[in-house]
C-alpha positions as CSV (number, residue, x, y, z in Angstrom):
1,X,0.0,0.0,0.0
2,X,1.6,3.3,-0.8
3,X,1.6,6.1,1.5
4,X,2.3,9.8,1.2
5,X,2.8,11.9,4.1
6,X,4.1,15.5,4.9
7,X,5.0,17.1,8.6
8,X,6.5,20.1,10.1
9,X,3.5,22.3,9.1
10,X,2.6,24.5,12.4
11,X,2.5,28.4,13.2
12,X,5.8,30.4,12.8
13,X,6.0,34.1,12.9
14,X,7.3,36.1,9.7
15,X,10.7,35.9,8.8
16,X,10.9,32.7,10.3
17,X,11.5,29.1,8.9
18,X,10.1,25.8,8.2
19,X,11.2,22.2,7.1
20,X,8.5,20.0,5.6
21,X,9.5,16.2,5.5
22,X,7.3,13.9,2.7
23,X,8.1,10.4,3.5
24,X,6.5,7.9,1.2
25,X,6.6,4.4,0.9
26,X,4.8,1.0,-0.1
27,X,6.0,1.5,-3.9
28,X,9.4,2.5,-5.5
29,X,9.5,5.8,-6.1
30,X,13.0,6.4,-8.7
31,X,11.0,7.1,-11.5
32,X,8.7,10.2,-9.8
33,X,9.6,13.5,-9.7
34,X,9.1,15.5,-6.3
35,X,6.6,18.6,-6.6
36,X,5.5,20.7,-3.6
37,X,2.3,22.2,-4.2
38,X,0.6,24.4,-1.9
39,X,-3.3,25.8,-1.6
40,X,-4.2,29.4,0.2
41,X,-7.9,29.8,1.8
42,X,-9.6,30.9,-1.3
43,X,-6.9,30.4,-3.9
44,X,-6.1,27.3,-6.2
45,X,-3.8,25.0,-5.3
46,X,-0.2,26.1,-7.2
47,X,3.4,24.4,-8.2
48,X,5.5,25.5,-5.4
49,X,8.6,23.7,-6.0
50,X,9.6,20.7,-8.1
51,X,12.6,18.3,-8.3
52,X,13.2,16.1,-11.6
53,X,13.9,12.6,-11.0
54,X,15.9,12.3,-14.0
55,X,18.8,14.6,-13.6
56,X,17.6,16.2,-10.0
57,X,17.1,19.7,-11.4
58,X,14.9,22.1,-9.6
59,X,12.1,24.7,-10.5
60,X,10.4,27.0,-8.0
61,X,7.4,29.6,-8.3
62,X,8.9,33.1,-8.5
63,X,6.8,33.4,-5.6
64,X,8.9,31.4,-3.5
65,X,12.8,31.8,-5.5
66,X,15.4,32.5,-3.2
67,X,13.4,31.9,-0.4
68,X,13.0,28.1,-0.3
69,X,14.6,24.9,-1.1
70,X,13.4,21.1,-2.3
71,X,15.6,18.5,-1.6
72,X,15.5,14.7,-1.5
73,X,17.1,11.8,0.4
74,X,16.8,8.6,-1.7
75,X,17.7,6.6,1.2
76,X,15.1,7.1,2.8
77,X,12.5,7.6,-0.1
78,X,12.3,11.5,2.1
79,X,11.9,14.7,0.1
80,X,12.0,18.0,1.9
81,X,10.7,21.6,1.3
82,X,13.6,24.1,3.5
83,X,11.0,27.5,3.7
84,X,13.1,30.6,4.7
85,X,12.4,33.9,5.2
86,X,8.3,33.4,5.6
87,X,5.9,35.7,4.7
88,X,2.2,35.8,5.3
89,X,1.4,35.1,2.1
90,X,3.2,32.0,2.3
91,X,0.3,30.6,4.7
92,X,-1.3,28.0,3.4
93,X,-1.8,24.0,3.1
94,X,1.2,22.0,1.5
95,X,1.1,19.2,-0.5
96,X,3.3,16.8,-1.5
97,X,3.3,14.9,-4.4
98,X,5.3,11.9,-6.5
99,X,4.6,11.7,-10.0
100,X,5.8,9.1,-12.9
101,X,6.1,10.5,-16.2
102,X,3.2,7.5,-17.1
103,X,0.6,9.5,-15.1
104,X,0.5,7.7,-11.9
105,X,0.4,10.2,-9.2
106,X,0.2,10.3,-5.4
107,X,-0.5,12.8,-2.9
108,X,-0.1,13.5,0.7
109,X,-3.1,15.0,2.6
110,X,-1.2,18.2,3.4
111,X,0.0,20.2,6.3
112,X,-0.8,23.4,6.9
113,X,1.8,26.4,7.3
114,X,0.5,29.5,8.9
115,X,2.8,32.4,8.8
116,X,1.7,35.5,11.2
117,X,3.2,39.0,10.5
């Protein structure tokens, strides 16, 4: 059974930082890329951060450049999203998410990141 999850959501004050772990399992995974997506109360759910599985490039929303950083850990099937530097805008609920360049997709149920000013 496969299983996506994501911690280290919780309330930090602006300025501040976050690390949010996605450990998944029950299927290998060296074939996905690694996106971070996020969703705002009211907003749609956006590409925060990706990391190809094929030559471990990254791409971030201009939105987030400079401020945060997606990582992996093939060892122990572990991505991360490092979030510097938090704004409120930034608050919102983050999703992981492993997906196979044959469609098959999996998501975590989120964790929510509130950011106070």
């Amino acid at each position: 059974q496969v299983r996506v999850e994501e911690s280290g959501g919780g309330l930090v004050q602006a300025g501040g930082s976050l690390r949010l772990p996605c450990a998944a399992s029950g299927r290998t995974f060296t074939t996905y890329d690694r996106n971070w997506y996020r969703q705002a109360p009211g907003k749609e759910r956006e590409l925060v951060a990706l990391i190809k599985w094929s030559d471990g490039s990254t791409h971030y929303a201009d939105s987030v450049k400079g401020r945060f950083t997606i990582s992996r850990d093939n060892d122990k099937n572990t991505f991360y999203l490092q979030m510097s530097n938090l704004k409120p805008e930034d608050t919102a609920i983050y999703y992981c998410n492993l997906q196979s360049d044959y469609g098959m997709d999996y998501w975590g149920k989120g964790t929510l990141v509130t950011v106070s000013s």
